[in-house]
C-alpha positions as CSV (number, residue, x, y, z in Angstrom):
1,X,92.9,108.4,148.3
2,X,92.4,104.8,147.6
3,X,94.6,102.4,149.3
4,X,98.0,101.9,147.7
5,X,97.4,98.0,147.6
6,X,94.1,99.0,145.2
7,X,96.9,100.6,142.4
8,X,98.4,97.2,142.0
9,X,97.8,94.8,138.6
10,X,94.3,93.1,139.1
11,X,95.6,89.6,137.9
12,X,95.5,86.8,140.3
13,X,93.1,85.0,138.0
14,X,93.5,80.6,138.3
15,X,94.6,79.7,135.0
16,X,92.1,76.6,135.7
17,X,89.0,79.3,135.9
18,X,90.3,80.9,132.6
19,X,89.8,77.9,130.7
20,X,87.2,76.5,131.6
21,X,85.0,79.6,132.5
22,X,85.0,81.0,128.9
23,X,82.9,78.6,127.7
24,X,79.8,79.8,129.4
25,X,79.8,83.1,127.2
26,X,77.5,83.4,124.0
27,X,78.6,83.1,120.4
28,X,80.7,86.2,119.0
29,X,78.5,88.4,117.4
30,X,80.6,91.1,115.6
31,X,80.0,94.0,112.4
32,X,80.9,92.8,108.2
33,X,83.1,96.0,109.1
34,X,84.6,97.8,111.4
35,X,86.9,101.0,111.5
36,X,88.9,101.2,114.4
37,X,91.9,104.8,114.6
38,X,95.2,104.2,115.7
39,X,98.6,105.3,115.9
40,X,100.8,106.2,112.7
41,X,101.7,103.1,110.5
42,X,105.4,103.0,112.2
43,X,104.1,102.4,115.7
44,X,103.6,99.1,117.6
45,X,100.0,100.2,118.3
46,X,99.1,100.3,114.3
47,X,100.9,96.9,114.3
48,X,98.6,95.5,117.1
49,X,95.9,97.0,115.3
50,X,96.7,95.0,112.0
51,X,97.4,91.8,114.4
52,X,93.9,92.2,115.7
53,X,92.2,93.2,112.8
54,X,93.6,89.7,111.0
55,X,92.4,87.0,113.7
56,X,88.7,89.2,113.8
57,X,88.8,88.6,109.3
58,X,90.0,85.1,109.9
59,X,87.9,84.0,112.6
60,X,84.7,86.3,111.9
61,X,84.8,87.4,108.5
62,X,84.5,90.7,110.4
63,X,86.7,93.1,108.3
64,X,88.9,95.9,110.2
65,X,89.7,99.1,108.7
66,X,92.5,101.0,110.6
67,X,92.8,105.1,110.4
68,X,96.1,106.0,110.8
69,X,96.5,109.2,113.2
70,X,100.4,111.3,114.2
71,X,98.5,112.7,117.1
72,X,95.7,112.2,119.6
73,X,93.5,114.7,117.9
74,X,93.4,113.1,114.5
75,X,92.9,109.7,116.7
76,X,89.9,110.8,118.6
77,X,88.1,113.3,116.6
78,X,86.6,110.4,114.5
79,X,85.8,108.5,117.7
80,X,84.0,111.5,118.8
81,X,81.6,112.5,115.3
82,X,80.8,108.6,115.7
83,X,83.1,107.6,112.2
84,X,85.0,105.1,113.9
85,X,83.5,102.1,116.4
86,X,87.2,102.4,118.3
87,X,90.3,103.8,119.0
88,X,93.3,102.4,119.3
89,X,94.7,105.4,121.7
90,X,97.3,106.2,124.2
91,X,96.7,108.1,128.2
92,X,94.8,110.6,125.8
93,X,91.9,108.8,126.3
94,X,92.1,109.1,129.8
95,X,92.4,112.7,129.6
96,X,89.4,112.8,127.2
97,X,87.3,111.3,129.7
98,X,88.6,114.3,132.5
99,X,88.1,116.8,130.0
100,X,91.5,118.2,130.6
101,X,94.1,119.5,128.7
102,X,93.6,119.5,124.7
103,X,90.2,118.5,126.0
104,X,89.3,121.4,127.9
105,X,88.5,123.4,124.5
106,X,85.0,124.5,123.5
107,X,85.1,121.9,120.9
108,X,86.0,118.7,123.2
109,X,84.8,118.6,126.8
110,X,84.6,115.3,129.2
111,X,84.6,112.5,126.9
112,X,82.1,109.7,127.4
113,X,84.4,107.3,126.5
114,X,84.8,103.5,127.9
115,X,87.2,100.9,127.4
116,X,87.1,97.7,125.8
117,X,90.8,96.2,126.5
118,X,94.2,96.8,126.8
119,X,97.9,96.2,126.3
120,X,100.6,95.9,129.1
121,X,103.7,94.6,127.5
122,X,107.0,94.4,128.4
123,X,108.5,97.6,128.5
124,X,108.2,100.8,131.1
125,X,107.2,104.3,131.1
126,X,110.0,106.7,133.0
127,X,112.5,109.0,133.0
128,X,115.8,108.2,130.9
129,X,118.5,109.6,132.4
130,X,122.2,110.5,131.6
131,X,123.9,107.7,132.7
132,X,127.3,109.9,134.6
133,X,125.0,111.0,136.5
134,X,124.8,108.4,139.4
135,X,120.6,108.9,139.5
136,X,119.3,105.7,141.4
137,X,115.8,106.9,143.0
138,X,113.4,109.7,141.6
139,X,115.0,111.7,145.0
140,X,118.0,112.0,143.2
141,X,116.9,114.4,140.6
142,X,116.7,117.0,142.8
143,X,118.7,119.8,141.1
144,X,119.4,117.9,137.6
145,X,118.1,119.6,134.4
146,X,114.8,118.1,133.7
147,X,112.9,118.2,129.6
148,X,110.0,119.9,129.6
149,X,108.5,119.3,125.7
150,X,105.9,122.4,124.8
151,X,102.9,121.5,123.7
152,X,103.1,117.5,124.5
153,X,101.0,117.1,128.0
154,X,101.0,113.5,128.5
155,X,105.0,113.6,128.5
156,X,105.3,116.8,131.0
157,X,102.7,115.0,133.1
158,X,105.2,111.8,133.2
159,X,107.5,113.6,134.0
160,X,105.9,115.4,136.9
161,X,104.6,112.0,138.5
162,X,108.2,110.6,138.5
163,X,109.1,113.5,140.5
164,X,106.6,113.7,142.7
165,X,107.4,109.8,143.5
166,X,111.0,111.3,145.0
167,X,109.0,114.0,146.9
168,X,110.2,116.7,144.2
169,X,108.3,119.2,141.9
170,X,109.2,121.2,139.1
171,X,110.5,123.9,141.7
172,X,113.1,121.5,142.7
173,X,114.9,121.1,139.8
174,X,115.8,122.9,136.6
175,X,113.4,122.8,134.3
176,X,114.7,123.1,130.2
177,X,112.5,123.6,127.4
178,X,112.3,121.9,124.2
179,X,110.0,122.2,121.1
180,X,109.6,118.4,120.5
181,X,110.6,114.8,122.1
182,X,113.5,113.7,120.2
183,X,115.0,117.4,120.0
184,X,115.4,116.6,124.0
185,X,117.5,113.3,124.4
186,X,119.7,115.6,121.5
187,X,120.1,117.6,124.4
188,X,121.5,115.0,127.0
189,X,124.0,113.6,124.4
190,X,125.0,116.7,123.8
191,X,124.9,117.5,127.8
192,X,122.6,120.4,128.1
193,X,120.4,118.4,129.4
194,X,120.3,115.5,132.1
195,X,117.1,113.4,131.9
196,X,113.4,113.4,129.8
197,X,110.5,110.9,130.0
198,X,109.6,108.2,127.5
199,X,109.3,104.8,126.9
200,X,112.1,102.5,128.0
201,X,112.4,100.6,124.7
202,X,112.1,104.0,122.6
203,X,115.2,104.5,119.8
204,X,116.3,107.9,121.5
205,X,116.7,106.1,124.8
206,X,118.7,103.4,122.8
207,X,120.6,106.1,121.1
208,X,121.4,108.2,124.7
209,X,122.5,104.6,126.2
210,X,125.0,103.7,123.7
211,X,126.5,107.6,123.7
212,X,129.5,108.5,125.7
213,X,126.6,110.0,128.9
214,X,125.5,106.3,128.3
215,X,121.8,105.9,130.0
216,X,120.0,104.9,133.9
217,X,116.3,104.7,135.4
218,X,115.2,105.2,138.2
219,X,114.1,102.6,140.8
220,X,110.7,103.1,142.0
221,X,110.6,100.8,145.0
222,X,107.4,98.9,145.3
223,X,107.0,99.2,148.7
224,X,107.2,102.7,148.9
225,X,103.8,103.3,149.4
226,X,103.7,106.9,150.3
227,X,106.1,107.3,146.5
228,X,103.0,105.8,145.1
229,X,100.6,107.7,146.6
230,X,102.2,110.8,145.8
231,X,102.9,109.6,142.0
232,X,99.0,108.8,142.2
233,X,98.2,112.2,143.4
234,X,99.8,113.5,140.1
235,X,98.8,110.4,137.6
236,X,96.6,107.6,139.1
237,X,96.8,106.0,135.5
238,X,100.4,104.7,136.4
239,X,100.8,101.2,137.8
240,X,103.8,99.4,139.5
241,X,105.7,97.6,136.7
242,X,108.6,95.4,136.6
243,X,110.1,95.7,133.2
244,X,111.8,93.3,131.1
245,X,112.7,95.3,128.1
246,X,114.3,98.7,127.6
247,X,117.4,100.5,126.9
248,X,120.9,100.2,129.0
249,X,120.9,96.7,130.4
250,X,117.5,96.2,131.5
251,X,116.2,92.1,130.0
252,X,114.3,89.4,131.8
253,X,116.6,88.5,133.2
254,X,118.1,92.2,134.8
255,X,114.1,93.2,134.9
256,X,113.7,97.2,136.4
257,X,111.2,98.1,139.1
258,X,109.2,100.9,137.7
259,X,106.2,101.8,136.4
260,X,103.8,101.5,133.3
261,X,100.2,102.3,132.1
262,X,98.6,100.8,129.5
263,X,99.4,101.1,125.6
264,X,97.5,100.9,123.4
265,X,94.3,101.2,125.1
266,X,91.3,100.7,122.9
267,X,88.4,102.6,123.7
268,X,84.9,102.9,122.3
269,X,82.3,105.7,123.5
270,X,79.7,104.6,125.8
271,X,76.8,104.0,123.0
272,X,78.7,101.4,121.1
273,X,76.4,98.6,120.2
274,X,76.5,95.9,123.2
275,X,76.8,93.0,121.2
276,X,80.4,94.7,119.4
277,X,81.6,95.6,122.8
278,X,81.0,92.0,124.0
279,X,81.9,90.0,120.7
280,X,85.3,92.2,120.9
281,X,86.4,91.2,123.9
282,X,85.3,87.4,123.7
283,X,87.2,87.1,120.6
284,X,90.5,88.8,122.0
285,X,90.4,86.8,125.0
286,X,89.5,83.2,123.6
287,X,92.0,83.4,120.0
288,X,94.6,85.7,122.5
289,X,97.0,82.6,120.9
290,X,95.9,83.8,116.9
291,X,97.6,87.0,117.4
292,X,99.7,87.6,120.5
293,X,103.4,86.8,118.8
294,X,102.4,88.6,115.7
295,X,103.2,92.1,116.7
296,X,105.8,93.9,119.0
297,X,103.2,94.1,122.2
298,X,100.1,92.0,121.2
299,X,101.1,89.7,124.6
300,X,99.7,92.5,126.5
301,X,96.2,92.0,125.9
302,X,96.3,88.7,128.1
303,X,94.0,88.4,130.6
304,X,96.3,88.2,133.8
305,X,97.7,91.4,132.4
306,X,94.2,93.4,132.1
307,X,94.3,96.1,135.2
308,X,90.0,96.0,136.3
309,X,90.7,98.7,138.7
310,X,91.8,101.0,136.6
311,X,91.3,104.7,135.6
312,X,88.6,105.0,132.5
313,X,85.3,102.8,133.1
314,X,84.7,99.7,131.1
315,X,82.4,99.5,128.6
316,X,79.0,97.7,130.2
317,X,79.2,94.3,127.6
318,X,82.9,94.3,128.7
319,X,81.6,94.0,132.4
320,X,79.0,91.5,131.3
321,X,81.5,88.9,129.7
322,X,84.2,89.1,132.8
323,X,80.9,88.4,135.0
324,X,80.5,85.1,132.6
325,X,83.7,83.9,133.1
326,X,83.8,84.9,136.8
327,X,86.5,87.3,137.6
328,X,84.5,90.3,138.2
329,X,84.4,91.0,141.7
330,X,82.1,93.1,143.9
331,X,84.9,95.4,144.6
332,X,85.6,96.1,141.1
333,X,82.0,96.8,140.4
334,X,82.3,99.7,142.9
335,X,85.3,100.9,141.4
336,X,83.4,100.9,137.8
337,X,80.3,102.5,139.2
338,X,82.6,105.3,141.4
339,X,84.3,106.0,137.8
340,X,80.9,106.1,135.5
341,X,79.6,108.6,138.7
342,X,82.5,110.7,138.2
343,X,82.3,110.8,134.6
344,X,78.6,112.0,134.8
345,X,79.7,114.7,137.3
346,X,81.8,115.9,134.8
347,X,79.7,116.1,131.8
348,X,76.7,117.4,133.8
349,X,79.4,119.9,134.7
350,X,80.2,120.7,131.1
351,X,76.8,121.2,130.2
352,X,76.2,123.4,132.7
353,X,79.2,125.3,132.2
354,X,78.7,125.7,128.6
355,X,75.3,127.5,129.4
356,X,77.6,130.9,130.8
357,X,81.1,129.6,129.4
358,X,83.6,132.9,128.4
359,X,84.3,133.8,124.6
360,X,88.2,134.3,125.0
361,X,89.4,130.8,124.7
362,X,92.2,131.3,127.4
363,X,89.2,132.9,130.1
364,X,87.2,129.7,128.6
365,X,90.1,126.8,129.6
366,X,91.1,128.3,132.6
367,X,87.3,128.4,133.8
368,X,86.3,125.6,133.0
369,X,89.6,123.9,134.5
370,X,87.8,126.0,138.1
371,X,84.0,124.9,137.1
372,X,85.6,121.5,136.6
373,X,87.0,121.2,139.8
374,X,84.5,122.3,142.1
375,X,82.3,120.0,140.4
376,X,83.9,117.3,141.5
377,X,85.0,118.5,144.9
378,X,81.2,118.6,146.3
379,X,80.7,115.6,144.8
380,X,83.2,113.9,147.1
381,X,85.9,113.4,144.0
382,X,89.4,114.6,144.2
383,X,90.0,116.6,140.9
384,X,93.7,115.5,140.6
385,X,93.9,118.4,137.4
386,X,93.7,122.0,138.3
């Protein structure tokens, strides 16, 4: 396990060095068109999209179709038959690259995906709670009746990390069902239920906090470092976070101490053309001011808010241009190369697994869920999903 002072935000960059380093970089080199997939046309992750997608037509004459997808497998099956050059996506891309969950199908596998940027905005990621219910600290959950939403991973895997930052499992408390997200903050209005995860600035969570139950968060105590390690332990792609925004009375100026991961993160498999990988994020980073205000989020793709330590590798170019403006450090090198080594140990794995893999697609997940992790074991890698 990595030191919990390695999960933190990379972005102690001198705003002096950001302006004057950028210069050093090559023209912006960038595709007539482009076709990028992202979230449905309601989100703030299409509306990025569209921000983006404007400054590249404006600045480049580089043209940016957008795919619409309601769910991560209509946003990354293009990405992986090579239709699209990115995708807009959310942690599924992180779970593409570990080949777990909806990924650990005969279809999908380890993804050899690799990011290009990223948004960290304002809001948090955490578990709404009733509001009677006098819940200050992941801890106090123990006991409460927790949403669990069939069929919608990333969520139940939230959910377990914020228990596991109070020490608690699903064992500890009691766990109620529900067949979709909003069906679940139904059921804590209505007071079957006491707490489910989303995103603080979601409506539902708007909705439970001005109901009669009314709405809190939990306080996730940045210097709890054994919290953080054991949230890690569950999902390393969560981050420390103060939030600004969200439900109840959380602003900038009543911020929360919780925790995030990036949204949306934009992705491109490892074989996209250097030159798009690099003209990408030069262009992002040097007309950041062309499109930050002009969608709910774009702010988050500044470069102080960019975590280089992160979970998914970056795409090489992407490395390249941080090199240029000098910000890349020799410790995040090693991070990128222990990432790129575990995502080879995976796909050798899946090829090799593939070669005796069961017919029965239940014998097929849960052996290569085993294969998966004993790969990774003697490689020196800690599975995190078995």
């Amino acid at each position: 396990m990595r030191p919990f002072a390695q999960y933190l935000l990379i972005a102690a960059f001198p705003l002096s060095l950001l302006g004057s380093a950028v210069s050093q970089a090559s023209d912006v080199e960038l595709p007539s068109t482009m076709a990028w997939t992202a979230y449905g046309t309601n989100s703030s992750g299409y509306a990025q999209a569209v921000a983006i997608g404007n400054m590249l037509q404006n600045k480049y004459d580089s043209s940016v179709r957008i795919l619409p997808g309601e769910n991560d497998v209509s946003r990354m099956t293009p990405l992986k038959q090579g239709r699209v050059d990115l995708c807009a996506c959310g942690i599924a891309s992180y779970y593409g690259m570990e080949g777990v969950m909806m990924f650990a199908d005969r279809d999908w596998g380890p993804q050899p995906i690799r990011v290009i940027t990223t948004s960290t905005a304002s809001f948090g990621l955490s578990l709404a709670v009733a509001g009677d219910l006098n819940v200050e600290t992941p801890a106090d959950l123990a006991g409460k009746r927790i949403a669990y939403i069939r069929g919608d991973d990333a969520l139940n895997k939230g959910t377990e990390a914020y228990l596991a930052f109070g020490g608690l499992t699903w064992d500890d408390v009691e766990r109620v069902d529900y067949p979709g997200y909003a069906r679940s903050f139904d059921g804590i209005i209505a007071g079957d239920v006491d707490a489910s995860f989303t995103t603080t600035v979601t409506p539902p969570a708007q909705q439970l906090a001005s109901s009669p139950r009314g709405i809190s968060w939990p306080v996730l105590d940045p210097d709890d470092e054994a919290g953080w390690e054991r949230m890690a332990a569950v999902a390393p792609y969560f981050r420390p976070h103060e939030v600004t925004a969200g439900a109840g009375d959380i602003s900038a100026d009543n911020p929360l101490a919780s925790a995030s991961y990036p949204y949306p993160i934009v992705v491109a498999n490892q074989d996209l053309e250097d030159n798009v990988a690099y003209g990408l994020i030069k262009a992002l980073q040097e007309n950041y001011d062309d499109y930050k205000d002009n969608a709910p989020g774009a702010n988050g793709y500044a470069l102080e808010y960019q975590d280089l330590q992160w979970v998914v590798p970056f795409h090489d170019a992407v490395v390249e241009y941080y090199k240029e403006i000098d910000v890349w450090t020799d410790e995040m090198q090693a991070h990128q190369d222990q990432l790129v080594e575990r995502q080879q140990v995976l796909i050798d794995a899946w090829e090799q697994f593939l070669q005796e893999a069961p017919s029965d697609n239940d014998a097929f997940a849960s052996e290569w869920m085993s294969a998966r992790a004993s790969a990774l074991s003697d490689a020196g890698f800690e599975p995190i999903f078995e």
